[in-house]
C-alpha positions in Angstrom: 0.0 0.0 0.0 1.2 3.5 -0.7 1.0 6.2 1.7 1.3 9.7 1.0 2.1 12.5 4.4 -1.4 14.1 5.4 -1.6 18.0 6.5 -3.2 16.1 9.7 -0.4 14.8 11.2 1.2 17.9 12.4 -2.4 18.4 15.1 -1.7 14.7 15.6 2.3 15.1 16.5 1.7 17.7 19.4 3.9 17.1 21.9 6.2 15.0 19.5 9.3 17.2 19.5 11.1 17.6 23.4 13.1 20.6 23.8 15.7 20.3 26.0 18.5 22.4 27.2 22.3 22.2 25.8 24.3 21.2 28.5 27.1 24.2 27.4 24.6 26.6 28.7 23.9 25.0 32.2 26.0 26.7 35.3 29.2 24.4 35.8 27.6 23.1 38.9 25.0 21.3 36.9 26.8 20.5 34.1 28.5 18.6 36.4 26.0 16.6 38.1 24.8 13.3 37.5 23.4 12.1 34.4 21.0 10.0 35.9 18.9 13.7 37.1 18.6 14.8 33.7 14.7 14.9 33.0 13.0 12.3 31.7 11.3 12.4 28.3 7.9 13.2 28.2 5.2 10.2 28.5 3.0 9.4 25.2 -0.1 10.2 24.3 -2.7 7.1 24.0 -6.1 7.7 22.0 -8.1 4.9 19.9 -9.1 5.5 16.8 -12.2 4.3 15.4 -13.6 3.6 11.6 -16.4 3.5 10.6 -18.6 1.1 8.4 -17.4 0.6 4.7 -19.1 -0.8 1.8 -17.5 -4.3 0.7 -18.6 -6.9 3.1 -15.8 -7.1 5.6 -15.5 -3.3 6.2 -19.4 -3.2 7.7 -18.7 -3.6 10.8 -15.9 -0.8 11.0 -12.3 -1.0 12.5 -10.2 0.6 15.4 -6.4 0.5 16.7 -4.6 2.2 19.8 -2.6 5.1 18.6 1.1 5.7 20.8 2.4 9.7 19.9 5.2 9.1 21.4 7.9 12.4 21.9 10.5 10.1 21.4 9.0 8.5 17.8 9.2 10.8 14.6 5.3 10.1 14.1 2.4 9.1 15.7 1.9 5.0 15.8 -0.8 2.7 15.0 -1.2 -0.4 16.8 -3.9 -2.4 14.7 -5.3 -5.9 15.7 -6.8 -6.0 12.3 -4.5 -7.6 9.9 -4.6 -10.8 8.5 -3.1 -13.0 5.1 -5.1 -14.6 2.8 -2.6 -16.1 1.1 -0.8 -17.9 4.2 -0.6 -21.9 3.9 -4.6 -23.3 5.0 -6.2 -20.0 5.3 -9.4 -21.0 3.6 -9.5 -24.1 5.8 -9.0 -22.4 9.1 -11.9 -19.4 8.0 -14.2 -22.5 7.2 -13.1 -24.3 10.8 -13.1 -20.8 12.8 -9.6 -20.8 13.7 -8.1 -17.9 11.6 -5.3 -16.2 12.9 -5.0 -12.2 12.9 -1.9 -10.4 14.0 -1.1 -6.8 15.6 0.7 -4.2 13.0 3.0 -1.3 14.6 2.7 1.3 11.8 2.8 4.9 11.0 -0.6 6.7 11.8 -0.6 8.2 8.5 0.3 4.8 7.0 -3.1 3.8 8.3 -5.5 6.4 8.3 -4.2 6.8 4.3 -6.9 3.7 3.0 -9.8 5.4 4.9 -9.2 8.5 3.5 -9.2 7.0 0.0 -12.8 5.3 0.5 -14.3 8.0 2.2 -14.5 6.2 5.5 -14.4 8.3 8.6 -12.1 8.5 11.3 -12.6 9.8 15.0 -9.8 9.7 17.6 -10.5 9.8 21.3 -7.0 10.9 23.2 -7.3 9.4 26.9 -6.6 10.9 29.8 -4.2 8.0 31.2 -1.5 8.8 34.1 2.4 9.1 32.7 3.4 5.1 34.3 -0.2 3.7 32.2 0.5 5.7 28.8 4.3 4.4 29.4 3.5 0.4 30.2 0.7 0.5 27.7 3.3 1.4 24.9 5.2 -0.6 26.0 3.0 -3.7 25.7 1.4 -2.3 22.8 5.4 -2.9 21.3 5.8 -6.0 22.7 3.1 -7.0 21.4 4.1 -6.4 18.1 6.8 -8.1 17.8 6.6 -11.0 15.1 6.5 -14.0 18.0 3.9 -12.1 19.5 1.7 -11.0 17.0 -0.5 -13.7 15.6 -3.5 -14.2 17.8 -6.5 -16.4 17.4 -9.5 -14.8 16.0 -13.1 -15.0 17.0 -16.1 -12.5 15.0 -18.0 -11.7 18.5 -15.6 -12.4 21.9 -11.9 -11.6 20.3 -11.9 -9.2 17.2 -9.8 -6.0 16.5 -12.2 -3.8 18.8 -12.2 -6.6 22.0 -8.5 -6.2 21.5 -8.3 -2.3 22.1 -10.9 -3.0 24.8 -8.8 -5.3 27.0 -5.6 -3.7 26.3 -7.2 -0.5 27.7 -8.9 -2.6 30.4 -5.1 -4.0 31.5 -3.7 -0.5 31.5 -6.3 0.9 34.0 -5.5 -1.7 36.4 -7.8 -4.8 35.3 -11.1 -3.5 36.4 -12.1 0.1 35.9 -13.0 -0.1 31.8 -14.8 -3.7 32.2 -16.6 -2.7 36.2 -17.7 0.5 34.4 -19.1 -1.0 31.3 -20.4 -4.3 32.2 -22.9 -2.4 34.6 -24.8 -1.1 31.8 -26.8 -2.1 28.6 -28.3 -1.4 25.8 -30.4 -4.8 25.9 -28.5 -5.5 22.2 -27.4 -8.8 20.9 -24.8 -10.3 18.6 -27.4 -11.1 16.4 -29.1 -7.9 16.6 -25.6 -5.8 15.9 -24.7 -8.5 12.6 -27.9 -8.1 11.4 -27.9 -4.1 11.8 -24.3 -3.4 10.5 -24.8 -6.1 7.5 -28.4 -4.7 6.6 -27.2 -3.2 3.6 -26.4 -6.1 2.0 -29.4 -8.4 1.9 -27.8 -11.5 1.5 -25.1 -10.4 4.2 -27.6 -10.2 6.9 -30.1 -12.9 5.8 -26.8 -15.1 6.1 -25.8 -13.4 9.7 -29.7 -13.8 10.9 -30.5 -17.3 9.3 -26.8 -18.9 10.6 -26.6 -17.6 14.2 -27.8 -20.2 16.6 -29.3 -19.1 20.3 -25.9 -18.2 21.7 -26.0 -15.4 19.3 -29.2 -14.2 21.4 -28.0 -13.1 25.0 -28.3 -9.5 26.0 -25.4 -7.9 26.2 -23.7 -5.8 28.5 -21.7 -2.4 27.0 -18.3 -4.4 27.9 -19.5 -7.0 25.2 -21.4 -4.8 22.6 -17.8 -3.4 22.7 -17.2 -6.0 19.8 -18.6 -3.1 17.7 -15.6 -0.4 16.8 -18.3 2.1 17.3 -20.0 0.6 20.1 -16.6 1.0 22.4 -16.0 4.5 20.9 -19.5 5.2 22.3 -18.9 3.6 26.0 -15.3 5.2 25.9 -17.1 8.5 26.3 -19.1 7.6 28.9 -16.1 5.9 31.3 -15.2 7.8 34.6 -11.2 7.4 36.3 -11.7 6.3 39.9 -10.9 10.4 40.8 -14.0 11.5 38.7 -12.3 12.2 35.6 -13.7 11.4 31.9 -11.6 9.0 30.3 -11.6 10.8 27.1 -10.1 13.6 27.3 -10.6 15.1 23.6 -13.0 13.6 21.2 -11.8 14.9 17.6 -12.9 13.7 14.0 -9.6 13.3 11.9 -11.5 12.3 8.8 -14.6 13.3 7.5 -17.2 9.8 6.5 -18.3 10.8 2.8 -19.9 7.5 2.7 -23.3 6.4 3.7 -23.8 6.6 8.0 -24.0 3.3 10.1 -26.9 1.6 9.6 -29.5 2.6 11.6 -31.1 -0.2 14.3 -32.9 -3.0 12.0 -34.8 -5.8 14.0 -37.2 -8.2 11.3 -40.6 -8.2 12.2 -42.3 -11.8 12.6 -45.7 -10.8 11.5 -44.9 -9.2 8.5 -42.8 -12.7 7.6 -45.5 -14.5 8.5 -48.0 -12.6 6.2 -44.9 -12.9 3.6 -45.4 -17.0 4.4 -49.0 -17.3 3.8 -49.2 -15.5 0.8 -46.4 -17.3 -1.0 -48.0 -20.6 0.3 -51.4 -19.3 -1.2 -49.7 -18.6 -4.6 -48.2 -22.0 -4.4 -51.4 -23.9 -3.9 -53.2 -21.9 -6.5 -50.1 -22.8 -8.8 -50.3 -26.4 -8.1 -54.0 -26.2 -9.4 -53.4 -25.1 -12.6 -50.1 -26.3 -13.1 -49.0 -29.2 -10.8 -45.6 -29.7 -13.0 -45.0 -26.3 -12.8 -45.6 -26.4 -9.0 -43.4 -29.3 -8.3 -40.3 -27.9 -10.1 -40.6 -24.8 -7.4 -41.3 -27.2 -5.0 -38.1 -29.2 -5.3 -36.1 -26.0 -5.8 -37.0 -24.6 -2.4 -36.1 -28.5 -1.1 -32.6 -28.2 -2.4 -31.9 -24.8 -1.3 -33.4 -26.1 2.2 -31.1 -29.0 2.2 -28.2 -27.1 1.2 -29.0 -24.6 4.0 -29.5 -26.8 6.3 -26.5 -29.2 5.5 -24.2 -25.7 6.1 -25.9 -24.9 9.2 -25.4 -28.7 10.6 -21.4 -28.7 9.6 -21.3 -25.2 11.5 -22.7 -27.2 14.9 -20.7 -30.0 14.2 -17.6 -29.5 12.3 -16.4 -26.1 13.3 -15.2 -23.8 15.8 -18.1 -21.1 15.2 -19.8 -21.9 18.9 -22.5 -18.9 18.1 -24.1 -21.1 14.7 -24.6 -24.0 17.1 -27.6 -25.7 17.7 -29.3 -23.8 15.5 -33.2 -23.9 15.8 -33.5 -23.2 12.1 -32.3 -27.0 11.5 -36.0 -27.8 12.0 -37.5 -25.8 9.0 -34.5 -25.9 7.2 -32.6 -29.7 7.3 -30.7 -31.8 5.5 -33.9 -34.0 5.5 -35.4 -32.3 2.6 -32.9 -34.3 0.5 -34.8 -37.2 1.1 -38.1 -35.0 -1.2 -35.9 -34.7 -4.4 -36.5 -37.8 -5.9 -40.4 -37.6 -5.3 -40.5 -33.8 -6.1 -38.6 -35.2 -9.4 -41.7 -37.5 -10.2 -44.1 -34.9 -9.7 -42.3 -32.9 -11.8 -42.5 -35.3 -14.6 -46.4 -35.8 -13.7 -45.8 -39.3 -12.2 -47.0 -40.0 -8.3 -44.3 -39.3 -6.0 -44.3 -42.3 -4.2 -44.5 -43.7 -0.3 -41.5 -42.7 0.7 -42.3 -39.4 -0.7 -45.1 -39.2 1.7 -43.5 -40.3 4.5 -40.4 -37.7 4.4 -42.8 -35.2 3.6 -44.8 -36.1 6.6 -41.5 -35.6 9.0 -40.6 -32.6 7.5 -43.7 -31.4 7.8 -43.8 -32.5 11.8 -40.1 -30.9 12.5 -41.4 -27.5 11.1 -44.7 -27.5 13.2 -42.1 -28.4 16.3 -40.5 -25.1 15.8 -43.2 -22.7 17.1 -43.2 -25.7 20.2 -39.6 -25.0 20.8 -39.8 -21.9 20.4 -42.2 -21.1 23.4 -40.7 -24.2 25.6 -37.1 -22.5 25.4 -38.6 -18.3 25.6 -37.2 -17.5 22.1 -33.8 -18.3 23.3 -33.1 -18.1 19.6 -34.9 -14.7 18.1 -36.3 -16.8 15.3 -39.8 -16.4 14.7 -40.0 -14.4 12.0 -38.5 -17.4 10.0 -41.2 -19.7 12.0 -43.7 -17.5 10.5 -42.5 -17.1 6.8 -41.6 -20.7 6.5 -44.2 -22.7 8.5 -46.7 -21.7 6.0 -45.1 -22.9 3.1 -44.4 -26.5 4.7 -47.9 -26.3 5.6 -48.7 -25.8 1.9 -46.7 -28.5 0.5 -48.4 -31.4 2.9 -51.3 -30.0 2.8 -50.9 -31.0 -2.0 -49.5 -34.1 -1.3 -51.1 -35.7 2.3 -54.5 -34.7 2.8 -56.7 -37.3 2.0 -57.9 -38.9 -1.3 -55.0 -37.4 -3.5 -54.6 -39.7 -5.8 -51.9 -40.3 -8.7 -54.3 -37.9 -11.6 -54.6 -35.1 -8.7 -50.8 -35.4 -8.1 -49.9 -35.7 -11.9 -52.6 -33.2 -13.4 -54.9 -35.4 -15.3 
């Protein structure tokens, strides 16, 4: 990446340059004295710098990194949790597993804040008001930290991300409990879900994927010491955090880039009913396609079984073959399954105006039975998972299809169209 020197950095490098007396101009009595009284340098400057939202899929849910101006550095440094290589040996397999490895990057402010300038993404910077010995070990861990055999760290989307980084690192330089007593005391009442769903919400499929993939772990409110997974979220609670002598942690709150782009997405929560009348009607439409053109009906039949089967095959290998713990037990696995493999072959003879067949009937029957267990589960476990606007848009539409193929007296010329 190229960087170019930004007209910002000389607000940023206050401080930067310590002055400090020739020692030919002291009185001989101090020119003589010890070296180990001459002053020491000036302590840094911490502040976190936060993103915001961009527009390709992995910039939605914005960025931030701990910036050190430290008098003794030529510029200001970014320490950023953020980085990671696509090309390194089994990337694709550890995404898939959810065991990717990021790493910290010690870089030059301008180095960083050069991208987000180019795509229009705001920047704010908070500068805290930290005591000289927690500015000094914080850069110093921050550069530890950053060394090469230090760097990689495991990655998790939710509980250990490039914002929960900046969070804890704060939290340690505080002493271990102000930032996290202060901010686990107060909520919002938001969830991972609810945050995915919101941040991805301008890209449809993004936060159909979020909302239809997250199991009930996803679900728990959270406190402001996890919503702090957002970027924005811990800029937000930043503001609000209090030293132990009364003090705002935030000393100055300044915007260093303008956003040019759209603002975060505003709060976005599905709303079941309006699914649910979604359901029905496509479940009417279905029926009254199935009357007039049962071949025709079939075909969109089996296509919804495939995708459903597909789906629910992905969300299965997420609960058992992976490491993503909040796609777990997924209550969706009971209107979307694996099972609905079993249909093809029947939905195939339909489709070719031939009866589908006993076993047809019978798969049809349990799929039908695990989607009408859904609202059961739901209400039996409190909406642990927030899942009943898919309840409602797809219960319907099972309904539909056994209500064609298993009410009685439909016979192989209702189920073939002559």
């Amino acid at each position: 990446m190229l960087f170019a020197t930004i007209a910002m950095l000389g607000l940023l490098a206050i401080g930067a340059a310590f002055a400090q007396t020739s020692p030919n101009a002291l009185p001989e009595a101090q020119a003589s004295a010890p070296a180990t009284l001459a002053a020491e340098p000036a302590p840094p400057r911490i502040g976190v710098a936060t993103m915001s939202p961009g527009t390709i899929f992995f910039e939605r849910f914005g960025h931030n990194a701990i910036v050190v101006d430290d008098p003794t550095k030529a510029v200001p440094l970014s320490y950023n949790f953020g980085f990671f290589d696509m090309g390194e040996d089994g990337f694709i397999g550890r995404f898939v597993r959810g065991e990717m490895m990021y790493r910290l990057v010690e870089l030059p402010l301008t180095d960083d804040l050069r991208y987000y300038e180019e795509t229009g993404r705001g920047v704010r910077m908070q500068w805290l008001a930290l005591d000289d010995t927690q500015a000094r070990t914080l850069a110093a861990a921050l550069a530890e930290n950053a060394k090469p055999e230090n760097a990689r760290y495991r990655y998790e989307y939710f509980t250990d991300n490039c914002a929960t980084r900046v969070r804890d690192a704060l939290n340690r330089a505080l002493g271990g409990d102000t930032l996290e007593k202060q901010l686990k005391a107060r909520s919002q009442g938001n969830t991972y879900r609810s945050e995915a769903v919101r941040l991805a919400s301008p890209a449809p499929w993004m936060w159909l994927g979020f909302d239809l993939g997250l199991g009930p772990a996803a679900d728990a409110p959270l406190s402001h010491w996890e919503d702090a997974y957002v970027p924005m979220r811990l800029a937000d609670s930043l503001r609000d955090v209090r030293l132990p002598d009364g003090r705002p942690l935030v000393s100055a709150d300044r915007t260093l880039l303008p956003h040019r782009i759209d603002p975060d997405p505003a709060e976005f929560l599905p709303v079941w009913w309006q699914w649910s009348l979604g359901g029905l009607v496509v479940a009417g439409l279905w029926l009254t396609l199935r009357a007039y053109a049962p071949r025709t009906a079939a075909a969109v039949a089996l296509g919804f079984w495939v995708v459903a089967a597909l789906l629910g095959a992905t969300m299965l290998f997420v609960w058992l073959g992976t490491e993503h713990r909040f796609g777990w037990a997924n209550r969706n696995l009971l209107l979307l399954g694996p099972h609905c493999a079993l249909l093809w072959p029947g939905a195939w003879r339909a489709l070719r105006g031939r009866d589908p067949g006993r076993v047809f009937r019978i798969a049809l029957m349990a799929t039908a039975a695990l989607a009408a267990l859904s609202p059961l589960v739901y209400w039996i476990t409190a909406g642990a998972q927030a899942n009943a606007h898919w309840i409602g848009a797809l219960l319907p539409i099972h309904a539909a299809f056994a209500f064609a193929w298993l009410r009685p007296g439909t016979s192989v010329q209702q189920s073939s169209g002559r």
